[in-house]
N, C-alpha and C positions, 0 to 999 in steps of 0.2 A: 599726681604731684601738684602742692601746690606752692608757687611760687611766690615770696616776698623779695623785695630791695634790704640788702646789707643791715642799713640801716632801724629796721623792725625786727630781727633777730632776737637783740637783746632783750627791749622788750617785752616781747615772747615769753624766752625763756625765763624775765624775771614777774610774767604774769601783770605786765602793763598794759600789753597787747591780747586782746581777748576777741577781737572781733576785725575782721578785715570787710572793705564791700567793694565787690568789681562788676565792671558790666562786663557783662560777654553776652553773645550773641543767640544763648540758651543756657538753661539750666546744665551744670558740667559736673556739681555735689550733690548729696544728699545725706541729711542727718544722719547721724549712728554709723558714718564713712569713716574708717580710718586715712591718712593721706601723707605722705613723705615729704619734708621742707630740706630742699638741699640747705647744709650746711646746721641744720638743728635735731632736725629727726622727725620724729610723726607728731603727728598731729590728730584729735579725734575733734570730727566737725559734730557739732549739739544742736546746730537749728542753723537751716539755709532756707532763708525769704526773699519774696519777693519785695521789692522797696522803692518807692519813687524817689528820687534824690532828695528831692526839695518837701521830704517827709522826717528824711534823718536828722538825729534830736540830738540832743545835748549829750545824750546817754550813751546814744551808739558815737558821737565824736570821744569821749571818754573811752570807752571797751577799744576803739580802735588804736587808742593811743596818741590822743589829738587832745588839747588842751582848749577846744574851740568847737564847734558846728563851723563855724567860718573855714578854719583850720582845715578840717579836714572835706567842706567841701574845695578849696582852693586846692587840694594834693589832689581830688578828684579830676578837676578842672585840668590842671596841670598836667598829670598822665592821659586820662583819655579825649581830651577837646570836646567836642562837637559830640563824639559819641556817649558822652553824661546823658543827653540830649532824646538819642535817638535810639542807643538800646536799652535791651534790660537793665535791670540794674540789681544784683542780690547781697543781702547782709550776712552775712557766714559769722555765725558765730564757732568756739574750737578751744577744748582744753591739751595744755602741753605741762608736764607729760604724759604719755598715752601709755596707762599701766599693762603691765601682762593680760590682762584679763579685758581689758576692753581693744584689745590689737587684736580677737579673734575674729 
């Protein structure tokens, strides 16, 4: 399962949202995964890297749905503090919707 805030949904579904990045504590996805978004449906993840915060580019603030690299390191900052910092950190990229044929 992976999880987003309310507010990335839409997004999502209207293909603004293309890329999410979270630290955890270890690798949790991996490429070619399908994965369930309460409240949307599935999701198929296309590439999960590894990434040092202060590496993400203009590109991945765009895919994630951030109108900035400021942007979306500041929503970084804001959810995980300290731990931006100290753990992993991975860029999940993930097309929605996940047709028949790639939910096998």
């Amino acid at each position: 399962m992976l999880l987003f805030k309310k507010k990335f949904l839409e997004p999502i579904a209207s293909g603004a949202k293309r890329q999410t990045v979270r630290i955890w504590p270890k690798r949790r996805l991996r490429a070619g995964q399908v994965e369930f978004v309460p409240g949307l449906g599935k999701v198929l993840v296309t590439a999960f890297e590894d990434v040092r915060p202060e590496a993400l580019t203009e590109e991945d603030a765009r895919l994630d749905g951030f109108a900035s690299r400021e942007a979306l390191l500041a929503e970084l900052r804001a959810l995980y503090g300290d731990r931006l910092e100290t753990l992993p950190c991975f860029r999940i990229r993930f097309t929605f919707p996940v047709t028949p044929d790639q939910a096998k």
